[in-house]
C-alpha positions as CSV (number, residue, x, y, z in Angstrom):
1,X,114.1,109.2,112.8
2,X,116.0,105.8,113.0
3,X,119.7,106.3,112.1
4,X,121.3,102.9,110.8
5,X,124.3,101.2,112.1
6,X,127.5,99.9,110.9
7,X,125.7,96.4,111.0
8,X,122.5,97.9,109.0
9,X,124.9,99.9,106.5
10,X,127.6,96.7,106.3
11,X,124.3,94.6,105.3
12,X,122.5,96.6,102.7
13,X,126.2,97.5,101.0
14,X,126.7,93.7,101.1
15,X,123.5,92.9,99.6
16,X,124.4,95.7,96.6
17,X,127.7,94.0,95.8
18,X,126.0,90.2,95.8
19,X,123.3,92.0,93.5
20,X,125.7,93.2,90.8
21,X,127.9,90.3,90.8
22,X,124.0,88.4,89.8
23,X,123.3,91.3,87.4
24,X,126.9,90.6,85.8
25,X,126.5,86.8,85.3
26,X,122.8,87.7,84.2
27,X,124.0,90.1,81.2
28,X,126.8,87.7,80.6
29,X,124.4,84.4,80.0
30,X,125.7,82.8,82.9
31,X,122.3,83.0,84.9
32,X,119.7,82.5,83.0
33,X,116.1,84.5,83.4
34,X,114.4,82.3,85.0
35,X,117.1,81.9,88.0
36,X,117.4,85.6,87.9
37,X,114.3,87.0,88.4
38,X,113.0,86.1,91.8
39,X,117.1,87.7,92.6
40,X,116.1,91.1,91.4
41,X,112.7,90.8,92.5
42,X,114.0,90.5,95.9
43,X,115.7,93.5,95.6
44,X,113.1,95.3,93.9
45,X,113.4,95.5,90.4
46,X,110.9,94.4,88.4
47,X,110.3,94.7,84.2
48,X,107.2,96.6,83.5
49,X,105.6,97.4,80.7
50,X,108.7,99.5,78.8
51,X,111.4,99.5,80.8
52,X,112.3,97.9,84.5
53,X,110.7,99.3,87.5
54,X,112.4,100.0,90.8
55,X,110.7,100.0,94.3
56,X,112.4,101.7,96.8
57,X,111.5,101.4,100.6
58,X,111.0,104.0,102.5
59,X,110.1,102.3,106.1
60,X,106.9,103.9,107.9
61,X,106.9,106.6,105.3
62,X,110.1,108.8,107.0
63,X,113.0,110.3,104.9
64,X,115.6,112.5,105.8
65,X,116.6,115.4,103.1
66,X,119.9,113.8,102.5
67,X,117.8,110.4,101.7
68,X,115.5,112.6,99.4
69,X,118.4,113.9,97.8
70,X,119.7,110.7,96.7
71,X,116.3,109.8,95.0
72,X,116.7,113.3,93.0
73,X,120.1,111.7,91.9
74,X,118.9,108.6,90.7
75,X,116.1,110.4,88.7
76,X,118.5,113.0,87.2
77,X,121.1,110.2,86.1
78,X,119.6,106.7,85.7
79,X,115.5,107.4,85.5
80,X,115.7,108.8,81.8
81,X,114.8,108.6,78.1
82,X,115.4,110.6,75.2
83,X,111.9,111.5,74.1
84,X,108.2,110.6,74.5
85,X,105.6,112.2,76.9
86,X,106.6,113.2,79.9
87,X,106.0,109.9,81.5
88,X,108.2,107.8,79.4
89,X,110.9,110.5,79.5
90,X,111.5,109.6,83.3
91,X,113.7,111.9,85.7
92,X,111.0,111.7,88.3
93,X,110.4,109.4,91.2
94,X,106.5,108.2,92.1
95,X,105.5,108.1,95.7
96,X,103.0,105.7,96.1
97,X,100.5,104.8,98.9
98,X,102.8,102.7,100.8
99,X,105.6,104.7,101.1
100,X,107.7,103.3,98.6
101,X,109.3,105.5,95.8
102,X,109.6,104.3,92.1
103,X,111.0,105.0,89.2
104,X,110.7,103.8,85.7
105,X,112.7,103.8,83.5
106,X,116.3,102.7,84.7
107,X,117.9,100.4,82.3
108,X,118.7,97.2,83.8
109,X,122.5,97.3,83.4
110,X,122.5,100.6,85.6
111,X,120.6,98.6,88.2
112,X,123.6,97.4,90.7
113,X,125.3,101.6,90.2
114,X,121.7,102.4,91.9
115,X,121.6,100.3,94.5
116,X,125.0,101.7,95.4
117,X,124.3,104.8,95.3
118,X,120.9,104.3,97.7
119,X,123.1,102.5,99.9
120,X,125.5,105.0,100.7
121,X,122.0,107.1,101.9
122,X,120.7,104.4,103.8
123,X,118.0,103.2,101.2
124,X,117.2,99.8,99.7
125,X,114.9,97.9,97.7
126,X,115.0,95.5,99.7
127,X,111.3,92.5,99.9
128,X,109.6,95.3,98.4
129,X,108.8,93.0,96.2
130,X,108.2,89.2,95.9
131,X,106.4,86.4,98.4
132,X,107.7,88.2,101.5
133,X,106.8,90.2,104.3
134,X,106.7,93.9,102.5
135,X,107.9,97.4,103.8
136,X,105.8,98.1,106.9
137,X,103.6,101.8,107.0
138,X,102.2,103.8,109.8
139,X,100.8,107.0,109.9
140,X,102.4,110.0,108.5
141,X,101.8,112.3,111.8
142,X,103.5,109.4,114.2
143,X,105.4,110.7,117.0
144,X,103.2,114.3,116.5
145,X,99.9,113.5,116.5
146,X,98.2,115.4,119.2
147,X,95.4,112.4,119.3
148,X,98.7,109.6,119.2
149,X,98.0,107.0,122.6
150,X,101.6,105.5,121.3
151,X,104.5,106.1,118.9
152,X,104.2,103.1,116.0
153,X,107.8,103.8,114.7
154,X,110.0,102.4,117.2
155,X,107.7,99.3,117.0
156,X,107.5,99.7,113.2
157,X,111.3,99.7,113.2
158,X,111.2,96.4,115.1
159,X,108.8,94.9,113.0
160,X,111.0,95.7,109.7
161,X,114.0,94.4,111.4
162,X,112.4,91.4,112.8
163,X,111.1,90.4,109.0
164,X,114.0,91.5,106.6
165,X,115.4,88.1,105.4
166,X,113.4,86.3,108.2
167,X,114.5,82.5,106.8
168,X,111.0,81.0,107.1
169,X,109.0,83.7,105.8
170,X,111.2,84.8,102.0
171,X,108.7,82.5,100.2
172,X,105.3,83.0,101.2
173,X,102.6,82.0,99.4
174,X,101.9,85.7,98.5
175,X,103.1,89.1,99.3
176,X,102.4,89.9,103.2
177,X,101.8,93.7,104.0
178,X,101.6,95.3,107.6
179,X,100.7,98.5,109.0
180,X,100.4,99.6,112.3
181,X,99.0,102.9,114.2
182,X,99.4,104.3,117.3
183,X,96.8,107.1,117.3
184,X,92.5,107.1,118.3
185,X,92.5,107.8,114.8
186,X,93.6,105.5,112.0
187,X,95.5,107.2,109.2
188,X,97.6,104.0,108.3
189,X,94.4,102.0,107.0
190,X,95.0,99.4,109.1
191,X,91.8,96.8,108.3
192,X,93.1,96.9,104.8
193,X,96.0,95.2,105.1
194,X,97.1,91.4,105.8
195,X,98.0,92.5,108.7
196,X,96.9,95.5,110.9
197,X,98.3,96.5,114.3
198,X,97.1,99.1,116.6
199,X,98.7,100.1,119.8
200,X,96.7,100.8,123.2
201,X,96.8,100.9,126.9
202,X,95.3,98.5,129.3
203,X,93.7,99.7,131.8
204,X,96.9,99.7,134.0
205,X,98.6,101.8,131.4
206,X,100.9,98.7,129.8
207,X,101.2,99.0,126.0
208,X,100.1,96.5,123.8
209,X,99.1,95.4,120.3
210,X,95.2,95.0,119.0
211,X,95.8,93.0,116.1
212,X,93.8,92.5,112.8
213,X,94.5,89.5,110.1
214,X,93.2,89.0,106.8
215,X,92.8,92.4,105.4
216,X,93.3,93.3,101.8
217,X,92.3,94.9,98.3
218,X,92.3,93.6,95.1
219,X,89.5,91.4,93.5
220,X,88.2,90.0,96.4
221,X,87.7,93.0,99.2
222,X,87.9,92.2,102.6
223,X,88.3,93.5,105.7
224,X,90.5,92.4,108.4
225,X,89.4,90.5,111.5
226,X,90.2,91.3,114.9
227,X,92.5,87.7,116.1
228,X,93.9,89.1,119.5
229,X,92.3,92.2,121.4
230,X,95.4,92.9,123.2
231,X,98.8,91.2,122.8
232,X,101.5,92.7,124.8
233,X,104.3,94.4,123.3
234,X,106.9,92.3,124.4
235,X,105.2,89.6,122.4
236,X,103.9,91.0,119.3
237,X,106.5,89.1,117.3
238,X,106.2,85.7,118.9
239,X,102.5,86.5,118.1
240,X,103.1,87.8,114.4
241,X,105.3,84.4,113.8
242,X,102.4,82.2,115.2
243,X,100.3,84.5,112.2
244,X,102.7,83.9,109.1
245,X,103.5,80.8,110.4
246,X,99.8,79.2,109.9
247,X,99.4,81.1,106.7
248,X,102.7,79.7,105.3
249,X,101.3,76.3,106.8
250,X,97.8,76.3,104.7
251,X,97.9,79.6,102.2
252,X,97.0,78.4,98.8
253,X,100.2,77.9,96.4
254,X,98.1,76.5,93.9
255,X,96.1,79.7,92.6
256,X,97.7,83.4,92.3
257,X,94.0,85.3,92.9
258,X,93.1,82.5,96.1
259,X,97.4,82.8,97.9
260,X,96.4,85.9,100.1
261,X,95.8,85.8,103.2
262,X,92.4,87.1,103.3
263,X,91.1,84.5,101.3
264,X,92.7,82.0,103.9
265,X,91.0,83.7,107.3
266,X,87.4,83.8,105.3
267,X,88.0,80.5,104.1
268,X,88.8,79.3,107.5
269,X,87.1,81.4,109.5
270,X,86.9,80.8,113.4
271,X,89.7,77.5,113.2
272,X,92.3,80.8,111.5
273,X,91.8,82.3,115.6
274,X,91.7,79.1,117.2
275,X,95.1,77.8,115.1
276,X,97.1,80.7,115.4
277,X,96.6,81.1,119.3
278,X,97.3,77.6,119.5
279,X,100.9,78.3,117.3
280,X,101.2,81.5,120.0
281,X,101.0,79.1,123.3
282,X,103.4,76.5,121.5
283,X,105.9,78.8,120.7
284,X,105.7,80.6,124.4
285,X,105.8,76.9,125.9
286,X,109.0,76.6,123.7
287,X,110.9,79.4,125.1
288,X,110.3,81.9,121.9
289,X,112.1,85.1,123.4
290,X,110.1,88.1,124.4
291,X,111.3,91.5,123.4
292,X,113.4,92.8,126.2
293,X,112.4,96.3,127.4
294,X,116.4,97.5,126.3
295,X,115.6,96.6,122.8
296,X,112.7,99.0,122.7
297,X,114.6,101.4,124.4
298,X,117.6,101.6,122.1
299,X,115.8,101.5,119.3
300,X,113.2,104.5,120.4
301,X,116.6,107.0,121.3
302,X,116.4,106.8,117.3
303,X,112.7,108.8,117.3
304,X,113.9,111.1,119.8
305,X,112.1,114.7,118.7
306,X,114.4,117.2,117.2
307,X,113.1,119.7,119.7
308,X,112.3,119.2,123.1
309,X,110.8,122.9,124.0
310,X,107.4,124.9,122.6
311,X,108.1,127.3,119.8
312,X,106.4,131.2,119.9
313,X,102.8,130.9,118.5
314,X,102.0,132.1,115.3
315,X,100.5,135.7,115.6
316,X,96.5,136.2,114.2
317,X,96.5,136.0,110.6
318,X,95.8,139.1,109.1
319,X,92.6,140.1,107.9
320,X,93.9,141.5,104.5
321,X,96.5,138.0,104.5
322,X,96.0,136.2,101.0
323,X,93.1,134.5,100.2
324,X,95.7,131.6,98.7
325,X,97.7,131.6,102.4
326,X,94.6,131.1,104.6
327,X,93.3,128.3,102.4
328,X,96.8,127.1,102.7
329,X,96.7,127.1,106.6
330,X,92.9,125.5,106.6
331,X,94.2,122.5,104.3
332,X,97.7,121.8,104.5
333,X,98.5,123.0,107.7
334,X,97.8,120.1,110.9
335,X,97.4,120.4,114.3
336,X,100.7,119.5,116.3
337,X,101.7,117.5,119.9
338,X,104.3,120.0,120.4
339,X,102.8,123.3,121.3
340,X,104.3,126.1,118.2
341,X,104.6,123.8,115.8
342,X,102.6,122.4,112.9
343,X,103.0,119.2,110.8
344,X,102.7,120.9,106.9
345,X,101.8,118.7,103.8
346,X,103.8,119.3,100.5
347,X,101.4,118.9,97.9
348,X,101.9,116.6,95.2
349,X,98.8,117.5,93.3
350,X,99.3,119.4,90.6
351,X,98.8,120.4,86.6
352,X,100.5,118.8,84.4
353,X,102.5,115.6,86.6
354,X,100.4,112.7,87.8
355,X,99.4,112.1,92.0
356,X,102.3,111.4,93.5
357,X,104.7,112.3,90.7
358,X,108.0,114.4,91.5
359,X,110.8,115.3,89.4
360,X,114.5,115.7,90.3
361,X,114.6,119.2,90.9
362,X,111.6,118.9,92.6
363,X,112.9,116.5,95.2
364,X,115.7,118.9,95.6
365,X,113.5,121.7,96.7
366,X,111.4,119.8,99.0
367,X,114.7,118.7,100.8
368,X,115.9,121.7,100.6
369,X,112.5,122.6,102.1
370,X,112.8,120.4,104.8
371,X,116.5,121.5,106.2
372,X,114.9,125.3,106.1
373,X,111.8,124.5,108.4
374,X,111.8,121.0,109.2
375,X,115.2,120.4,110.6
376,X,115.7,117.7,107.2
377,X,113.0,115.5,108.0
378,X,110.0,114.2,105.7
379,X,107.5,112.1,105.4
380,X,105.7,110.3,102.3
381,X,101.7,110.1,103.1
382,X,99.1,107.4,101.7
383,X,97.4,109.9,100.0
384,X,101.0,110.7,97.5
385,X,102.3,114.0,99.6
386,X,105.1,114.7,101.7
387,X,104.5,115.9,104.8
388,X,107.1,118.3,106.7
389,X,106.5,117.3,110.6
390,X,108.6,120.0,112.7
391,X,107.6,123.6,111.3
392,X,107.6,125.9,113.9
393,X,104.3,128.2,113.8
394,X,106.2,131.4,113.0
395,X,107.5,130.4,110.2
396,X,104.2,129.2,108.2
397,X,104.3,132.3,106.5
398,X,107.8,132.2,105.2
399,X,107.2,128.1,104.0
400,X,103.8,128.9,102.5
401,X,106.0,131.6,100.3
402,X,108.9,129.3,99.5
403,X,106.4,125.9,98.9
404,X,104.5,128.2,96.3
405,X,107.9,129.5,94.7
406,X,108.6,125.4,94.3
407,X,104.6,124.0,93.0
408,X,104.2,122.5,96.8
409,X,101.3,124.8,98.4
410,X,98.5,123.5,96.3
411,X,95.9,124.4,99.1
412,X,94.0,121.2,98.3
413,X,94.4,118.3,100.9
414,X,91.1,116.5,101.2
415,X,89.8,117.9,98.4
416,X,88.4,115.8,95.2
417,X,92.4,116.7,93.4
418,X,94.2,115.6,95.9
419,X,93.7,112.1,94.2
420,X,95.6,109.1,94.7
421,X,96.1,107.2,91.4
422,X,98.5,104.4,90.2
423,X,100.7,104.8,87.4
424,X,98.1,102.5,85.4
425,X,98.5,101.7,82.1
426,X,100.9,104.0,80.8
427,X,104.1,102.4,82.6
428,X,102.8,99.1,84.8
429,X,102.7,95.7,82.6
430,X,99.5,94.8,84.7
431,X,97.0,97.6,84.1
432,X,93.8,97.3,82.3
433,X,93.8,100.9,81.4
434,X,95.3,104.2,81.8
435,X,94.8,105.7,84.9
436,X,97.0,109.2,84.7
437,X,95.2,110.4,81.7
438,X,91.4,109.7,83.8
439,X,93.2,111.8,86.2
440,X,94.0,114.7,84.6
441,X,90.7,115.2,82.6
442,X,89.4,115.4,85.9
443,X,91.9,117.7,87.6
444,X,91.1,119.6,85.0
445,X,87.5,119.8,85.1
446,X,87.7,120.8,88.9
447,X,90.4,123.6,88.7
448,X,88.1,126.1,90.2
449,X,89.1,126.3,94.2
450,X,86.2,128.3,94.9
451,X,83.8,125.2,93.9
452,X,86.4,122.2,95.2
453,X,85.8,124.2,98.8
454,X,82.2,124.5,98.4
455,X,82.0,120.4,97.1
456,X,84.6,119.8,100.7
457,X,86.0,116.7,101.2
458,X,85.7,114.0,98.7
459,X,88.2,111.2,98.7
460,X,88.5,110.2,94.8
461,X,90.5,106.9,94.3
462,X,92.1,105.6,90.7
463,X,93.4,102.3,90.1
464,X,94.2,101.5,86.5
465,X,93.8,97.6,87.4
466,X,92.3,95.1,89.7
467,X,95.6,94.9,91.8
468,X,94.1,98.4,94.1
469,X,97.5,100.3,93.9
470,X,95.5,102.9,93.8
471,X,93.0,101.8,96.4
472,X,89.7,102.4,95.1
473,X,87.6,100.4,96.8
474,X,88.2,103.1,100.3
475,X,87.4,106.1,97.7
476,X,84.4,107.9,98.1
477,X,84.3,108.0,94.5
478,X,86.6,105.1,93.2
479,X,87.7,104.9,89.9
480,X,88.6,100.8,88.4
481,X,90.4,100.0,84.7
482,X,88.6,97.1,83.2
483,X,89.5,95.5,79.6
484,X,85.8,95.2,77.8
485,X,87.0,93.8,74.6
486,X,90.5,94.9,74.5
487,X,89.2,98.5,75.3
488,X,89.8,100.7,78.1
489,X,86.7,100.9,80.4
490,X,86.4,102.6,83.8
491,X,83.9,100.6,86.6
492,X,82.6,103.5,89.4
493,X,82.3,102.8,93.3
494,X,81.1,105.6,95.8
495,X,81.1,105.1,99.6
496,X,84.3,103.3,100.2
497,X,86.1,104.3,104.0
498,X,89.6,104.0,105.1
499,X,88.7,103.2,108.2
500,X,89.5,106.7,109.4
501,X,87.2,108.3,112.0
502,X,86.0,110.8,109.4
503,X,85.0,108.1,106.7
504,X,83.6,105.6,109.1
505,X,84.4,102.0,109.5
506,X,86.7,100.6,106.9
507,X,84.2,99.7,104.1
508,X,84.5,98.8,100.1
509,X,82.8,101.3,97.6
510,X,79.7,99.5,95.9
511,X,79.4,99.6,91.8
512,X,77.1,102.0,90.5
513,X,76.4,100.6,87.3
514,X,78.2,99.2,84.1
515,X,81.7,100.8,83.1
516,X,82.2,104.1,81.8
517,X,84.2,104.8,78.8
518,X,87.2,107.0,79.7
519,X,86.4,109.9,78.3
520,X,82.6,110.0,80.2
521,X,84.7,109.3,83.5
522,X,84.9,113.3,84.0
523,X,81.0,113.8,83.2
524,X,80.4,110.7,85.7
525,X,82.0,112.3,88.5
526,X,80.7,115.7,87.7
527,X,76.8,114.2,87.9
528,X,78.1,112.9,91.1
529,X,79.1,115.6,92.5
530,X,75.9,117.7,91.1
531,X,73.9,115.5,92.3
532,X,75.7,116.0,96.1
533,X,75.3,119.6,95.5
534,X,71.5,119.2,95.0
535,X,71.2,117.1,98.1
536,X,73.0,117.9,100.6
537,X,71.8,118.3,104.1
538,X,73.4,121.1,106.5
539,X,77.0,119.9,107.5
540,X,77.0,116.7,105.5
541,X,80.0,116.0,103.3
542,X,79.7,113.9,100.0
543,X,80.1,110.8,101.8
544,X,77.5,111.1,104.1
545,X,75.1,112.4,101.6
546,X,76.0,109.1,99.3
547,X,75.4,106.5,102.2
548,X,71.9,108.9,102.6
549,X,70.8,108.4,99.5
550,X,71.8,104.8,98.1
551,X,73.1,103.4,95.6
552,X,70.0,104.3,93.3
553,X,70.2,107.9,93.0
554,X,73.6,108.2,92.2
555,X,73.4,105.0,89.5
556,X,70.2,107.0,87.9
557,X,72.7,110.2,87.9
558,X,75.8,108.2,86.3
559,X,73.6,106.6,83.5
560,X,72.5,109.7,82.2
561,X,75.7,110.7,81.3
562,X,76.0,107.0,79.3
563,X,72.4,108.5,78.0
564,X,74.0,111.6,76.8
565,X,77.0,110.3,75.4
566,X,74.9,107.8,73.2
567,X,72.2,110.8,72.5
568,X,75.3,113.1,71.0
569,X,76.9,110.2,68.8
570,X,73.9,109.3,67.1
């Protein structure tokens, strides 16, 4: 993984000691609010519902133990409260689906101590926040992926360096998010973002960049368009400028829910292409540098693999192994470049903490986890897991037995509770409704692992508001929190797709009927799945049984739950 510099630590240690000399002249009336909040923004920090939030970026989703450590730090001595549920005690750290950590509930005052700190570890909060060009994400199997044409993060390391405190692009007319793959099949969810990169070989075998604009969540789902079908690499930035450059030119500033730049490339359409090529061939015919082949190279010799020879194979499992350590190995365990080795995902999906929710001690045992089998290295997924990428086949045995001491070999990846949901309503100031409680009523209606493996893979997406945080609309079943009257009210999508080659081309969920209130939303998905059950063809999953059937089976299924719910209260 990349290792920074004395020019990358010199910068983010500078940028801690010009935050709390802002904090200081903040607390001490000397900068008033309104001068001081895009400061902390751009560091990060924002003021949520009950206490500031803090966004820390963890570029293209890889952490070292040491890093992980830190973030167990700052949740044991700055993320904490005296009493209240276990949410709003803090001590934890949220991973979300971008691979950023949070935490919520560090007092403001503490703010600049915590940047410190994460500096000393190589971390920062730095644009993950505010108008700007945001942390960029990958795929959590780059670099091991058997099916992986190209490695993303040495060009995802480019593309961060490229953008931090680029001068033109700080104010934006909305946030700008990128994520690239390098693999046949995309795990980074790349025509859901602003902008989308995936990495190929011509036909001679040069490298370039496919590249997708206009991509994004929210109110208005869209789905990226393909501007260029190959840029090469050595231009990719010139060509990403000529991008942001014609959104900064004609992104709306006048209208928060019209500023992304989705609405732009639908809006604009064919003269988005034309206009950006033409930015591309001015800024060539200028002189714009191309990346020179030695900049890729020294920053690759970061990504280097910690091992360069195969490991022994893992013997047969056998017959009378655990039932609990052969699930473990179908689900959690993934296929490898490097023959001997496996790429194991940490499950964050459990009773009792919300998707993506770990706690101090926690984050201890996973690094600790890591520097046993996984020579310190992590990554954060989009679907709220870590992900170990370097365990050797032997020792599968001996991490499924120490991730089970630790609450980590939950054998349920793909499955309906491996859930992605936001924090929702219980800590974020711009939730409709409470996501973490939806989540857990249905965790706990689906406990049973002998049903979640007969119901397969299911892709169930919460968001508590319109924002997508917790990306819904891509869910198979996807869960929205709607205000109906200053009530909590839950709206229900199935069919969504990632983009993935399982789920199909990238598609948004459609509505199967009015909301739901939150306490039918564990019936609702229950019918679904019943109804699945009932249906099913050999071989299909859920999904393909939904895109089957309709919309109008499943709606009929849902309302009779609403039925029900009216039947037992009269």
């Amino acid at each position: 993984m990349y290792q920074y510099t004395d020019f990358d630590r010199q910068f983010i240690r500078a940028r801690a000691a010009q935050y709390r000399d802002q904090l200081e002249r903040h607390l001490a009336g000397q900068l008033p609010d309104e001068l001081f909040r895009p400061l902390r923004l751009q560091n990060g920090w924002y003021v949520q519902r009950h206490a500031p939030m803090a966004r820390i970026a963890v570029p293209y989703g890889e952490l070292s133990s040491r890093q992980l450590r830190a973030l167990a730090r700052v949740a044991r001595e700055f993320d904490l409260q005296d009493a209240g549920t276990p949410a709003e005690r803090g001590g934890f750290g949220h991973f979300t689906t971008r691979h950023n950590c949070q935490f919520n509930w560090i007092p403001l005052e503490r703010s600049a101590d915590v940047m410190e700190l994460l500096a000393e570890a190589d971390l920062h909060g730095v644009q993950t926040s505010g108008n700007c060009i945001r942390n960029v994400t990958t795929d959590a199997l780059a670099g091991i992926a058997p099916d992986e044409i190209v490695d993303p993060r040495p060009y995802a390391e480019l593309l961060r360096q490229w953008s931090t405190l680029h001068p033109e692009f700080a104010f934006l007319p909305r946030k700008f998010k990128v994520a690239i793959t390098g693999a046949t099949d995309d795990r980074a969810v790349i025509a859901w973002h602003d902008v989308g990169l995936q990495l190929l070989r011509d036909e001679r075998g040069d490298v370039g960049f496919r590249v997708l604009v206009g991509g994004g969540m929210g109110r208005t789902p869209i789905i990226a368009t393909e501007v260029a079908a190959f840029v090469p690499w050595q231009r990719i930035l010139v060509f990403l400028e000529a991008v942001v450059r014609v959104y900064n030119l004609h992104g709306r500033r006048d209208n928060l829910y019209k500023a992304r730049i989705k609405i732009l490339v639908k809006a604009l359409g064919e003269q988005f292409i034309r206009e950006v090529h033409a930015e591309y061939e001015a800024l060539l015919a200028d002189g714009a540098p191309e990346l020179p082949q030695a900049e890729l190279d020294r920053v690759a010799a970061h990504f280097v693999a910690p091992v360069s020879e195969a490991a022994p194979a893992l013997h047969a499992v056998d017959a009378d192994a655990p039932k609990a350590y052969t699930r473990w190995l179908e689900r959690n365990v993934h296929t490898h470049r490097l023959a001997g080795y496996r790429a194991v995902t940490l499950s964050l999906k459990r009773a009792g903490q919300a998707p993506g929710d770990v706690t101090a001690d926690q984050m201890d045992r996973a690094a600790e986890l890591a520097e046993r089998f996984s020579h310190g290295e992590l990554r954060v997924t989009h679907d709220q897991n870590l992900l170990l990428p370097w365990v050797a086949e032997h020792e599968l045995r001996a991490l499924w037995l120490a991730a089970r001491e630790d609450g980590f070999a939950t054998p349920n990846i793909g499955l309906l509770t491996d859930m992605i949901a936001c924090p929702g309503g219980d800590l974020c100031s711009l939730a409709n409704a409470r996501s973490l409680p939806v989540a857990a009523a249905i965790r706990e209606r689906f406990e049973d692992l002998d049903a979640l493996y007969d119901l397969g893979d299911i892709d169930l997406h919460i968001s508590g508001c319109m924002n997508s945080c917790g990306h819904h609309h891509t869910g198979h079943i996807g869960i929205l929190g709607v205000d109906k009257d200053g009530s909590e009210w839950f709206q229900v999508t199935v069919a969504g797709s990632d983009g993935s080659l399982a789920n199909g081309p990238a598609a948004a969920g459609k509505v199967i009927g009015p909301s739901f209130a939150a306490d039918e939303v564990p019936d609702v998905v229950e019918a679904l799945v019943e109804l699945y059950r009932a249906e099913r063809q050999a071989g299909e999953r859920f999904v393909d049984t939904v895109r089957r059937l309709g919309v109008a089976p499943l709606r009929a299924a849902a309302d009779a739950v609403r039925r029900s719910t009216a039947a037992a209260e009269a």
